[in-house]
C-alpha positions as CSV (number, residue, x, y, z in Angstrom):
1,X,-39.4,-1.8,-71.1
2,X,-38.3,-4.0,-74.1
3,X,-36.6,-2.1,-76.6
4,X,-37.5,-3.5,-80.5
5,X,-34.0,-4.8,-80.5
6,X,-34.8,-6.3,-76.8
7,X,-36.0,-9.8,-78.7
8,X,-34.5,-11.7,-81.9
9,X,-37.5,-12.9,-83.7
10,X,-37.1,-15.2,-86.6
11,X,-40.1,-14.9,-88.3
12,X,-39.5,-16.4,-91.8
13,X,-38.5,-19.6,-89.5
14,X,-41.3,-19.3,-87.4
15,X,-44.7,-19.4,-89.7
16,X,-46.1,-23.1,-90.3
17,X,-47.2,-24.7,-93.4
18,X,-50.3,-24.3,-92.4
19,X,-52.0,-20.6,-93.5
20,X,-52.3,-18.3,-90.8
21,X,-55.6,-16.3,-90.6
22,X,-54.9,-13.5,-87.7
23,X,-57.4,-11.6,-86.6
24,X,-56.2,-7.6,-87.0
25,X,-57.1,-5.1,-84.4
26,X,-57.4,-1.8,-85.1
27,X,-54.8,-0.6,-83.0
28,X,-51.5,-2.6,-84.1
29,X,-51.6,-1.7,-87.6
30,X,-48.4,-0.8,-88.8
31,X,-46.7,-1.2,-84.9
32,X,-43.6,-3.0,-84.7
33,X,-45.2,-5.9,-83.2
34,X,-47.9,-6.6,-85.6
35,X,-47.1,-9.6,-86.8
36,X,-45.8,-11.4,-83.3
37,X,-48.9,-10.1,-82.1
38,X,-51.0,-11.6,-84.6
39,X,-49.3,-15.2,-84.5
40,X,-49.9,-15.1,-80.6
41,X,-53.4,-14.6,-80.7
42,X,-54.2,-16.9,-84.0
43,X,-52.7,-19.1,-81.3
44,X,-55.3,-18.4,-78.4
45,X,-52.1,-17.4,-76.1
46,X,-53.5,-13.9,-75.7
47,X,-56.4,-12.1,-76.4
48,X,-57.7,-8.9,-77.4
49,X,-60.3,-6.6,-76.3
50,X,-64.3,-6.4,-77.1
51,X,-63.7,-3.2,-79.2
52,X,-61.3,-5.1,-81.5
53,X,-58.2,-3.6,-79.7
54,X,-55.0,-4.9,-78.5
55,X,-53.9,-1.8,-76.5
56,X,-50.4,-3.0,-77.4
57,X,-48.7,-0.2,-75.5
58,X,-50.3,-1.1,-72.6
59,X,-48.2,-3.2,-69.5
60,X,-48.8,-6.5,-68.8
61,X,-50.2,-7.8,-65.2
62,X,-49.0,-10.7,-63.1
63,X,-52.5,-12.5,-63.8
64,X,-52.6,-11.4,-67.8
65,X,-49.2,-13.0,-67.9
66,X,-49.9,-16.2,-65.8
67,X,-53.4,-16.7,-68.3
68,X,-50.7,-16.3,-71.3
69,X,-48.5,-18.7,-70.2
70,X,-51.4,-21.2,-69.1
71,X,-52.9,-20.8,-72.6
72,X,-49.5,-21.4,-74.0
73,X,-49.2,-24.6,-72.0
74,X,-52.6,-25.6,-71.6
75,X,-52.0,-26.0,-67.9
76,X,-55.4,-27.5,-66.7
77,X,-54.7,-29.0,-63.0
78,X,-55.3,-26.3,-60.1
79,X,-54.4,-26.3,-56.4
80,X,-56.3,-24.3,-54.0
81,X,-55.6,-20.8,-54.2
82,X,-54.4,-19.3,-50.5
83,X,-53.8,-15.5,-51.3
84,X,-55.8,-12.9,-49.4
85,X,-56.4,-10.8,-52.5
86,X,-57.4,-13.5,-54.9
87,X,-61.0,-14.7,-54.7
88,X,-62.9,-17.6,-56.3
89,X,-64.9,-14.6,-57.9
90,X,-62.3,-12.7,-59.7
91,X,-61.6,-14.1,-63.3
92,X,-57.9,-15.1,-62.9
93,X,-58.6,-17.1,-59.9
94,X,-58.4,-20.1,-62.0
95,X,-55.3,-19.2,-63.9
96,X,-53.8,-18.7,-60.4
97,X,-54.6,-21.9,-59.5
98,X,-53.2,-23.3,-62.5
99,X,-49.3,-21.8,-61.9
100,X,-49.4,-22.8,-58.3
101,X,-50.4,-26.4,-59.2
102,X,-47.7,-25.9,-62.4
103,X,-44.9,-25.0,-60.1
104,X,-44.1,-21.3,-61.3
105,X,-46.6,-19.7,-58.8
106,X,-45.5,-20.0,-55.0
107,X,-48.0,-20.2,-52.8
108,X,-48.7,-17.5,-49.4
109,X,-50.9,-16.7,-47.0
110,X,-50.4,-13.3,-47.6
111,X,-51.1,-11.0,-51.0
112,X,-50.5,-11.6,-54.6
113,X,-51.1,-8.6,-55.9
114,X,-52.3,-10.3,-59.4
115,X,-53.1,-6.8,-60.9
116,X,-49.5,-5.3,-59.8
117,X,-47.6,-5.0,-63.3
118,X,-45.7,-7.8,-63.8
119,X,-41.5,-7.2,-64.2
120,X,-39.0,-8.4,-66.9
121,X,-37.5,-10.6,-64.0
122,X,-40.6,-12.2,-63.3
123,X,-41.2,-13.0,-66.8
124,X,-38.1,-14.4,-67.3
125,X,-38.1,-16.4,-64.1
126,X,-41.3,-18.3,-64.9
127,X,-40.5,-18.7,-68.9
128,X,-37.5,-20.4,-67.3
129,X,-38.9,-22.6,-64.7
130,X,-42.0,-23.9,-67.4
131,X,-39.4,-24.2,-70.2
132,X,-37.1,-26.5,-68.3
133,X,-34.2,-24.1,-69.3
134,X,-30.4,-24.4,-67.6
135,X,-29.7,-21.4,-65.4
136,X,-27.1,-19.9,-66.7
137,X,-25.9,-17.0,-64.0
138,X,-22.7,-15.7,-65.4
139,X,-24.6,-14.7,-68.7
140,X,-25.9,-11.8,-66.5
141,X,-22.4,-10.3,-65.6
142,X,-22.7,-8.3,-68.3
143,X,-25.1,-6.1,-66.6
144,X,-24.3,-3.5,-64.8
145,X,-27.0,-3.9,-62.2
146,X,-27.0,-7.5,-62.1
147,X,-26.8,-7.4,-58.5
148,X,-30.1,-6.4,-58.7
149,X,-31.6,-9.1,-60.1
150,X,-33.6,-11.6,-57.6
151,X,-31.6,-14.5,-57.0
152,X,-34.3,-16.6,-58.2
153,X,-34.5,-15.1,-61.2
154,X,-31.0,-14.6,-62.2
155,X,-30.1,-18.2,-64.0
156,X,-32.7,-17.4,-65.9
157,X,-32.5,-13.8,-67.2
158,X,-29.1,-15.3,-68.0
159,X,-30.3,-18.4,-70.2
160,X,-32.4,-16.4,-72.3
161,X,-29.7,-13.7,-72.5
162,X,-27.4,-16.5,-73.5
163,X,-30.1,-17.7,-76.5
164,X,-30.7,-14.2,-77.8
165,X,-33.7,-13.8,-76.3
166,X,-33.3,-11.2,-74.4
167,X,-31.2,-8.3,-73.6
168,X,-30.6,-5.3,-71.7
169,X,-30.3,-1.6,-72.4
170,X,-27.7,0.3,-74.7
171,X,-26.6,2.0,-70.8
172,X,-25.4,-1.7,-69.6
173,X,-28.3,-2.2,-67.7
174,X,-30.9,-5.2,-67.4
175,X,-33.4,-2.8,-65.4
176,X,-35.1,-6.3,-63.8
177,X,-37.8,-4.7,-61.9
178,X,-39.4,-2.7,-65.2
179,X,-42.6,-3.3,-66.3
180,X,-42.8,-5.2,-69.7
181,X,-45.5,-3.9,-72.4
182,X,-48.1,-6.6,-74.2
183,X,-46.1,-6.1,-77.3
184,X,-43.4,-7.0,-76.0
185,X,-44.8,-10.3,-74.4
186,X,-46.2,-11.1,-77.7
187,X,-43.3,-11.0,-79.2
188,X,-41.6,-13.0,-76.5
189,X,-43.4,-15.8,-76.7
190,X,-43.4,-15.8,-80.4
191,X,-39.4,-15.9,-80.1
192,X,-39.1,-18.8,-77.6
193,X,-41.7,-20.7,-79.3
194,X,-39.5,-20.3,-82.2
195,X,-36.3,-21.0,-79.8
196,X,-37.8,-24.0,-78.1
197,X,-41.1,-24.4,-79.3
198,X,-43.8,-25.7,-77.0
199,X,-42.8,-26.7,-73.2
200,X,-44.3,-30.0,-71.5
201,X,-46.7,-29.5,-68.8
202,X,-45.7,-29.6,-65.2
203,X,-47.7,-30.0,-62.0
204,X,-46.4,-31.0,-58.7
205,X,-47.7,-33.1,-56.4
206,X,-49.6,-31.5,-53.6
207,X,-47.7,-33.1,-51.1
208,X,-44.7,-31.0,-52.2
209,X,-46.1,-27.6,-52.9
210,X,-44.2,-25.3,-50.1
211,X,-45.6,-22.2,-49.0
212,X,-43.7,-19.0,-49.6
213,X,-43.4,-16.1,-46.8
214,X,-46.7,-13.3,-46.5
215,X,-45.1,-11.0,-48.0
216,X,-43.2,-13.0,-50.8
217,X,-45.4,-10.9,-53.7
218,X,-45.1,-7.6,-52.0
């Protein structure tokens, strides 16, 4: 998990001129979070839940995450949606749809697994990819386990490692394949908003979206 210290947040930076009117839940009062959570959802990034709860503690899913960063992008082009497990009745199938078409979402034949927590490497993989940012691989030699991080993700655990944004654990340790709590993605997204601010919208061209092996989500 993120640790409180995990994220720099600059908050008196961050707030517009405009006031904010947040809507509270009844479960982040006083957490640590509060306030990135409230930004985020004043935004319309994320949501919370019909009995005016956040569930803050809770971890995130692939498809929760792939409707944030949709919703932060307003990602509104979709490519047919190939995975076994994801069908055009199941709420996220658009939001799928979306990251394929976006780029950040490789497309299979095979399974998804879009309710499969989703892992700080993933996150930072595809905050990379939409936000344009330069890899930046030797920022991760730091870590002890940083031959454990996925290729593919590497350059970009290191470029947000490089800005601030994120770091690993007081035992030298990134720990890629953890899980990552919706706390902890608001206040993500509230730091590289305040880091980069909004990315551009990407979608590729169908004639070069490549398929990605069965098993690529397993």
């Amino acid at each position: 998990m993120f640790k409180k210290t995990s994220l720099i947040i600059i908050s008196t930076t961050l707030i517009l001129t405009s006031t904010v009117f947040a809507k509270s839940f009844r479960d982040t009062r006083g957490h640590w979070a509060e306030s990135s959570i409230d930004f985020i959802t004043d935004k319309g990034i994320m949501s919370g839940y019909n009995d005016n709860t956040f569930k803050p503690n809770d971890n995130m899913t692939r498809v929760e995450f792939y409707a944030a960063v949709n919703n932060l992008i307003g990602y509104d082009k979709t490519y047919t949606v190939t995975f076994s497990d994801v069908s055009t009745s199941d709420w996220y199938y658009g939001d799928v749809a979306k990251g394929i078409k976006a780029g950040y979402i490789v497309p299979t034949t095979g399974k998804l697994n879009p309710e499969r927590e989703i892992t700080r490497e993933e996150v930072a993989e595809i905050l990379g990819y939409v936000y344009s940012l330069q890899q930046r691989v030797s920022a991760t030699n730091e870590f002890g386990d940083r031959g454990k991080i996925a290729e593919s993700a590497r350059g970009y655990v290191g470029a947000l490692v490089e800005a601030g944004i994120l770091r690993g654990y007081s035992d030298g340790n990134f720990y890629p394949t953890r899980s990552i709590r919706r706390s902890e993605v608001a206040t993500l997204f509230r730091s590289m908003i305040s880091n980069y601010n909004y990315p551009q919208k990407k979608a590729i061209n169908n004639s070069k979206i490549k398929f990605g092996s069965r098993d690529l989500y397993e």
